[in-house]
SEMIDO-403881 format. One record per atom (N, C-alpha, C): residue in three letters; x, y, z. Coordinates in steps of 0.1 Angstrom, whole numbers, plus 5000, padded with zeros to 4 digits. Example, Ala and Ser with C-alpha at 12.3 -4.5 7.8 and 13.67 -1.06 7.14 Angstrom:
BEGIN
ALA513249435078ALA512349555078ALA513249675078SER512849785071SER513749895071SER512950005079
! end
This chain:
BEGIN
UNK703076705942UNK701876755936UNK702076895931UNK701776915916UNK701677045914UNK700977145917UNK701177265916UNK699877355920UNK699077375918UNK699177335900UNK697877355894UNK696777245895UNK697777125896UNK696476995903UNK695977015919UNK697077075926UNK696177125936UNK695077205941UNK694977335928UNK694177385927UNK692577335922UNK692977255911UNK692177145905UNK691077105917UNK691777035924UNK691276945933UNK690777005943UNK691477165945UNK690377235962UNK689577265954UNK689177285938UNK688077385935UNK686877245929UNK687577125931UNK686177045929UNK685876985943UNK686676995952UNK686277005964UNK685077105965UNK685477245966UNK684577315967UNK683177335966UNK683377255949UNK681977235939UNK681477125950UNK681477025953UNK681076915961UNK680476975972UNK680977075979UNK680577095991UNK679277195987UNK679477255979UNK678277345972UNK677277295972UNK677477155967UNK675877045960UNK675576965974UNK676276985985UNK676276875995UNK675177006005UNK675277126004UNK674777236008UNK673177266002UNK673277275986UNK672177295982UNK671077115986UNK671877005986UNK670776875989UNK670276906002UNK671176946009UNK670576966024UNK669577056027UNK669477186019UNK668677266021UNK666977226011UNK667477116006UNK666277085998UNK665676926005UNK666476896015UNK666176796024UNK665276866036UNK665776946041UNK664777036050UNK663177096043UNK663577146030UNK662677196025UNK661177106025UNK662276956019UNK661176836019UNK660276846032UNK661076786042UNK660576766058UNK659776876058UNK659976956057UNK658777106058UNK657777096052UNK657877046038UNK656677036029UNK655676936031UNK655976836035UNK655276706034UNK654376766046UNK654376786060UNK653676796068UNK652476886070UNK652677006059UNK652277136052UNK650977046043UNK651676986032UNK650676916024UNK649476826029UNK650276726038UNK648976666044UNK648276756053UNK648576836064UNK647776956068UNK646576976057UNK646877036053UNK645977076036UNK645076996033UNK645576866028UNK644376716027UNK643476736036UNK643976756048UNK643276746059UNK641776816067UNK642576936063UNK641377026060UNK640577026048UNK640777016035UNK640276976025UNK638876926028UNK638876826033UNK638576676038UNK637476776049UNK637976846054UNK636476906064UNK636477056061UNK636377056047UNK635777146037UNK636577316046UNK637277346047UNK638077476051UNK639077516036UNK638677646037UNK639177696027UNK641177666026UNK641677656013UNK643177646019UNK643677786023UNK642977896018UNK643778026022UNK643478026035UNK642478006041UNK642178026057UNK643377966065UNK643177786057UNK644177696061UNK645477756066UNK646077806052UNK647377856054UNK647677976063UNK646478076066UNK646978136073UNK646578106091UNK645778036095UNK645377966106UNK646977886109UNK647777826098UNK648577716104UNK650077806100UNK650077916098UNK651178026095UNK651178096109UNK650078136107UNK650178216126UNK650278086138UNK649878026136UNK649977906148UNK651377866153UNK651977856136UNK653477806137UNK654377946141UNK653978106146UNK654478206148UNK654578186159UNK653078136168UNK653378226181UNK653578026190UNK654177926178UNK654377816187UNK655777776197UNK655877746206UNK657377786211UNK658077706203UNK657377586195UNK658577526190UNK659777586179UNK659177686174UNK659777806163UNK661177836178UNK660777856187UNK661577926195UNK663177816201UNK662277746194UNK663877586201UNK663677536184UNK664077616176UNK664577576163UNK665477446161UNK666677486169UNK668277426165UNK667977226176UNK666777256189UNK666677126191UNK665677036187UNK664877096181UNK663777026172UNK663976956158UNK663876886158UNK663976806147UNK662576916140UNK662876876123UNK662077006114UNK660876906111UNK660176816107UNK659276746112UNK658576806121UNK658776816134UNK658276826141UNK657776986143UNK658577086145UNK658277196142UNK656977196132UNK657277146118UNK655877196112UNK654977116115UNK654877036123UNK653276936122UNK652976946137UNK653376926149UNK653176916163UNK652177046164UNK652577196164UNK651977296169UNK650277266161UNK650077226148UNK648877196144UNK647977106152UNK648976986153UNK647776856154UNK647076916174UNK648176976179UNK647776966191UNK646877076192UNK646477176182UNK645677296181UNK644477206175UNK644377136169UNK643277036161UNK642776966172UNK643576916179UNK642976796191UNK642576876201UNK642677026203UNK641477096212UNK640777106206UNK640477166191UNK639077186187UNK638477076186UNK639076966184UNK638076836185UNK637376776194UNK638176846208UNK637376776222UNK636376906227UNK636577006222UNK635577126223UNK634677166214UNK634777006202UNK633177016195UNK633377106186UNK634677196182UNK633977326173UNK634477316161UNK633577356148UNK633677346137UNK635277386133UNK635777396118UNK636777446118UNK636477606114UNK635477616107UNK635077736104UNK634777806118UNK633977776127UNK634377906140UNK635677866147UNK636277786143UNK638177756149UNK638677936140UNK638177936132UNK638777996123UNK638578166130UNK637278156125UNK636678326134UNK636778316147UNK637278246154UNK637978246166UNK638878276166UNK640078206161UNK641478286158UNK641178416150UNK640978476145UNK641078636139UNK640378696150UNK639078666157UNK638878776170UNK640178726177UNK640778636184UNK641578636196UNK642778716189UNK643478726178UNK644578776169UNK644378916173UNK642978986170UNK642579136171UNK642779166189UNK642279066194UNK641979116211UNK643479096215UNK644379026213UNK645779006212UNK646779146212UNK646179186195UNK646779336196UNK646479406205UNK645479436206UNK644479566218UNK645379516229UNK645279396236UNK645879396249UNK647279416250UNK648179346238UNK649479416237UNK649679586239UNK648479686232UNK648979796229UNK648579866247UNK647679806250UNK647179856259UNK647779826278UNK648679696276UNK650179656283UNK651079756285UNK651279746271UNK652479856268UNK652280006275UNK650980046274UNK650780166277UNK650080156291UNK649880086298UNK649980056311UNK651480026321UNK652679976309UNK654379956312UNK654279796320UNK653179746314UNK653279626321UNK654879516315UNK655579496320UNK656479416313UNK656079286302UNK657179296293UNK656579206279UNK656779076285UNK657279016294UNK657578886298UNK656078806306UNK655578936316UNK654278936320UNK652478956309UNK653279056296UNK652079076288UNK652078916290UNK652678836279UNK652578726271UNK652278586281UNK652878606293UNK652278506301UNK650278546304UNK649778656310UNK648878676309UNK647978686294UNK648478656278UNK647978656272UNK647978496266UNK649178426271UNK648978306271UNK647978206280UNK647478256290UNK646378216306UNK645078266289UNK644978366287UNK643778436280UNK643678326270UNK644278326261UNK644278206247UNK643778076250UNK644678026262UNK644277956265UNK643077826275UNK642577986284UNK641077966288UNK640078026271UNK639978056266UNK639378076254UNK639377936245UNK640777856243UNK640277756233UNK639677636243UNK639877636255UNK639177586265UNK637677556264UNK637477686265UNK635577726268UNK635177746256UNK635877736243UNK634977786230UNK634777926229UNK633977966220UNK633578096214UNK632978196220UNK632378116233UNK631178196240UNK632178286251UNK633578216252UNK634178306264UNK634878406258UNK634778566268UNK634778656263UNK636078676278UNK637178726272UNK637878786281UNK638478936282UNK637979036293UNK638079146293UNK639279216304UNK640179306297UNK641079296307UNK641279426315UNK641579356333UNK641079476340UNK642279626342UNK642179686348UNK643179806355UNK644279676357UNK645579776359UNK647079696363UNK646879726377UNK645879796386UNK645879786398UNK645079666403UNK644179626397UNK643579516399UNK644279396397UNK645479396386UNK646179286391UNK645879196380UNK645779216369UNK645679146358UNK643779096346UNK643979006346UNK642678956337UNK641478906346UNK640078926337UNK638878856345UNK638478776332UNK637778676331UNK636578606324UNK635778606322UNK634878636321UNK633578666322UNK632778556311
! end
């Protein structure tokens, strides 16, 4: 074989692997989109604005662990799981999507404050986030009406009230 047919042939090799690169990345893109879209319908359908939408199911997908196990998740899953199972609390706790909504931006706000206020107590970031995951989580529990206020680091963590 000559060199120049050799060359020929690694550089349409090349080209092949390029297009074999860009389908793949437009194969994930799909799987990402479709779950995104019907999301959307979805809300549509019980009248929520799409900007709220998108940012309700943007932050959701930040603080979901499944973001955190990327490489063993199938991408499907990633974008649709952390929603429906945030939908199927608010459905068995009765609450509109509209206070779903002003509920997530107060707990987002109280989120920061307790973060900044951790930090400046030296409470460890492994302990903030478990204690702020206990908090999120008695909150989409009890709905809107529960208010959680957090005490001294000598007392030893969070109350409910």
């Amino acid at each position: 074989m000559s060199i120049e047919s050799a060359n020929r042939q690694y550089i349409s090799r090349l080209q092949r692997s390029r297009t074999l690169r860009r389908l793949n990345r437009k194969l994930v893109a799909d799987q990402c989109e479709k779950p995104m879209s019907h999301f959307i319908s979805r809300l549509r359908r019980s009248s929520m604005s799409i900007e709220s939408a998108n940012r309700q199911y943007i932050s959701r997908l930040r603080r979901s662990r499944t973001l955190r196990r990327l490489n063993r998740k199938r991408v499907s899953d990633r974008c649709e799981k952390p929603m429906l199972h945030f939908i199927s609390q608010l459905r068995r706790n009765h609450m509109f999507m509209e206070n779903a909504a002003h509920l997530r931006i107060s707990r987002l706000r109280r989120n920061h404050m307790f973060m900044e206020y951790a930090a400046h107590l030296r409470i460890n970031r492994l302990r903030r986030s478990r204690i702020l995951r206990r908090l999120n989580r008695n909150e989409l529990q009890t709905g809107a009406k529960n208010r959680c206020r957090i005490l001294s680091a000598d007392s030893g963590g969070v109350a409910c009230l």
